[in-house]
C-alpha positions in Angstrom: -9.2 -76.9 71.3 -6.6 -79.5 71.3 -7.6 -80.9 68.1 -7.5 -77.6 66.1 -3.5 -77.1 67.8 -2.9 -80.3 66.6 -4.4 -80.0 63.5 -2.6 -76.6 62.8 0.9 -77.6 64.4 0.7 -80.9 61.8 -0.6 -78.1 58.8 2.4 -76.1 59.9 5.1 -79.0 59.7 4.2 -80.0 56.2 4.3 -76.9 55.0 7.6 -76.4 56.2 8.1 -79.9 54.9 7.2 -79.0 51.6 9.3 -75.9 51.4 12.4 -77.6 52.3 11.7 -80.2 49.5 11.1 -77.0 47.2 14.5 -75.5 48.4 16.0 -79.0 48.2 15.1 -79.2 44.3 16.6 -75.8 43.6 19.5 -76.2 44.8 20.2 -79.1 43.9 19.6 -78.1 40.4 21.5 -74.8 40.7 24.5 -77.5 41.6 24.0 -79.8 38.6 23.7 -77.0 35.9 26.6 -74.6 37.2 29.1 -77.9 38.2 30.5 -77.8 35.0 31.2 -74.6 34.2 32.7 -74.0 38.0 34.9 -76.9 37.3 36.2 -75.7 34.2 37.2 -72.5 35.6 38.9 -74.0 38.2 40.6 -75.9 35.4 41.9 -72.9 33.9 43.0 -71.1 36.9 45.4 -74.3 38.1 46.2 -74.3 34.3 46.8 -70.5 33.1 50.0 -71.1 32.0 48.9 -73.3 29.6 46.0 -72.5 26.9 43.8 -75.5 25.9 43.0 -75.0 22.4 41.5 -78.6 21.9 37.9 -79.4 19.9 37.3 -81.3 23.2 38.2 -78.5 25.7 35.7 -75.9 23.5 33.1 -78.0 23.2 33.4 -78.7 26.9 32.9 -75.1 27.8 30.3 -74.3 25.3 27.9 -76.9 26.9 28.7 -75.8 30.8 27.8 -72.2 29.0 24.0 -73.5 28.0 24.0 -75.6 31.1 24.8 -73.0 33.0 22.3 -70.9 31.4 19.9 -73.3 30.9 19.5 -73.1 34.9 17.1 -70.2 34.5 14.8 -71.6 32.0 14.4 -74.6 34.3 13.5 -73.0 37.6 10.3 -72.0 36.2 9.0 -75.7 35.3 10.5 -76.8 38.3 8.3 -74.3 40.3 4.9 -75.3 38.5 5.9 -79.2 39.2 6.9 -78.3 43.6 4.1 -75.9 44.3 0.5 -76.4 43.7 0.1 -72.2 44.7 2.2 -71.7 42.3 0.6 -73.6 39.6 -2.7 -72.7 40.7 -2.1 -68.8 40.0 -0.6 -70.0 36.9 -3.0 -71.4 35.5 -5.3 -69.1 36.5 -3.7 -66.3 34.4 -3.4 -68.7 31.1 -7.3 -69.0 32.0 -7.4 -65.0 32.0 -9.5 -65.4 28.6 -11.7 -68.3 29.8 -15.8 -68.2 30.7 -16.1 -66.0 33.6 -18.1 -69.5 34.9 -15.2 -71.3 34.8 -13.0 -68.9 36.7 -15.1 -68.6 39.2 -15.5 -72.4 39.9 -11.8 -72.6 39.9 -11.8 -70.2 42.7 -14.3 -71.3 44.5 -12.7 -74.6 45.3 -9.3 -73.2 46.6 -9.2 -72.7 50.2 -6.6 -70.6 52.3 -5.9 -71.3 55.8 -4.0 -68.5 57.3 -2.0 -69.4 60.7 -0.9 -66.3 63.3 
């Protein structure tokens, strides 16, 4: 009885452990690809007075733009690479066409342990 707590409070903590890593990521790359484009709006609102009509300035605030944008094409690669649920599932529906055989021997090795 003791060994199964243990076993499921140490199941439970790096779980927990991975999710914050998965958190971690996002964020952290929510912060690298909208940096720029905060910082150049701040930019302009200290400098309204005063409109920057340099190549340098433009090209500046195109790439925040796509970087900024690029942040949602990301998150789904960075999902497949944190969580091996996630890629599991995924993988499974780009297999949606495969031998029923080889579905089923892809399911049959996953294992779910549920905790209450």
């Amino acid at each position: 009885m003791v060994n199964m707590t243990f076993f499921l409070l140490s199941f439970q903590i790096k779980s927990r452990q991975r999710v914050a890593k998965t958190v971690l990521v996002f964020v952290g790359l929510f912060a690298v690809c909208w940096l720029p484009s905060h910082v150049l709006y701040l930019y302009r609102s200290y400098h309204y007075d005063k409109v920057d009509t340099s190549l340098g300035h433009f090209i500046a605030s195109v790439l925040a733009r796509i970087l900024a944008f690029t942040n949602s094409c990301v998150n789904p690669f960075a999902l497949y690479l944190m969580s091996n649920s996630f890629r599991k599932h995924f993988n499974r529906q780009l297999l949606c066409c495969a031998p029923p055989e080889k579905l089923h021997r892809q399911s049959s090795r996953s294992t779910n342990i549920t905790t209450v």
